[in-house]
N, C-alpha and C positions, 0 to 999 in steps of 0.2 A: 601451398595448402591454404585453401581459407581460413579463417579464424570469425571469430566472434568476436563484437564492439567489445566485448569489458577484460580481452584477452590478449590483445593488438600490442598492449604495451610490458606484457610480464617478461620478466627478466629471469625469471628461477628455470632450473632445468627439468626436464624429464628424466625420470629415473626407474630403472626395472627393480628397485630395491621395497617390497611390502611398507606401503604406509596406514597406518590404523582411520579407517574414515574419520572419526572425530576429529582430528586432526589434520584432518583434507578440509571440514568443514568448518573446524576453527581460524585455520588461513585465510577463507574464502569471505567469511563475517569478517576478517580483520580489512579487509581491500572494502574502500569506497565503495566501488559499482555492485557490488552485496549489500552492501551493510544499510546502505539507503532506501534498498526495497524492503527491508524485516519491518518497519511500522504500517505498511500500508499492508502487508500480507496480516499484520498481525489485528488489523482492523478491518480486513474481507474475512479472514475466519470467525469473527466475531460479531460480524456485522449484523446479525438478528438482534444480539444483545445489545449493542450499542441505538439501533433503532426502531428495533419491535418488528415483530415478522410480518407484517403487513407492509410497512413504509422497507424493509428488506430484502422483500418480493418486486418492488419497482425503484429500488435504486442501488448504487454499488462507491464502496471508494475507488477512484479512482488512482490518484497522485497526492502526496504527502513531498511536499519541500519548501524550503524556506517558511514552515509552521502554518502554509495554505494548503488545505484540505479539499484537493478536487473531491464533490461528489457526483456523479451520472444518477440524473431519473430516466425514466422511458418516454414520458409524457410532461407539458409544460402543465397543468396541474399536477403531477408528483412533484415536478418541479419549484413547485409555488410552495407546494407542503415542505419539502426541504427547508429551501427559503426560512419557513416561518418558522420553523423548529432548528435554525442553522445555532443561535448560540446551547441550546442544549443539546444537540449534537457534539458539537465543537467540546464541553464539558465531557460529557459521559465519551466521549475520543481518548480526552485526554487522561481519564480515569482508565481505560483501557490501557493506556500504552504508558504510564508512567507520570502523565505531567511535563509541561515545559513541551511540548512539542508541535501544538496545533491551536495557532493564533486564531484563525479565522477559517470559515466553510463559503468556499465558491461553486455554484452549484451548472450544473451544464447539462441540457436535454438531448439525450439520445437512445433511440430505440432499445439497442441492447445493449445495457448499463454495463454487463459485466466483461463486456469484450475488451480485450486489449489487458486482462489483468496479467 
């Protein structure tokens, strides 16, 4: 049976025994290959706030690791506006998500910013 990348390696069993979802989804936060994508989701859902709905219309987060903040424009002028507004981005991120987590904003031009989220 194929499996999916972030499932290749679980050890726990299958069971026919009712489990309360919260606790499917507390497991699931608790495993790396989760828990790593909740700040970047939590900065696409927010991302008007974080950049103003104009500059949030032509660009998207992309990746969150190691505290570098991919962001996607559509155009190398959005791209240059990122750029320029990268340490108040990078702020108002980190205000979003807690603090301590997003050193710097690398920014990268592609038509449709929000694909691959």
């Amino acid at each position: 049976m194929p499996h999916s990348k972030g499932f290749r390696h679980r050890k726990d069993e299958r069971t026919l025994h009712e489990t309360p979802i919260g606790e499917v989804v507390d497991g699931l936060l608790r495993e790396k290959t989760f828990a790593r994508g909740m700040p970047i989701g939590q900065l696409a859902a927010g991302w008007a706030e974080v950049v103003g709905p104009r500059l949030a219309a032509e660009s998207a987060p992309v990746s969150l690791e190691g505290g570098v903040l991919v962001v996607a424009a559509t155009t190398g002028p959005w791209g240059a506006q990122v750029r320029f507004l990268a340490d108040r981005i990078r702020v108002r991120a980190e205000e979003a998500l807690g603090g301590g987590t997003v050193a710097t904003v690398r920014v990268v031009v592609r038509p449709e910013p929000r694909k691959g989220l």
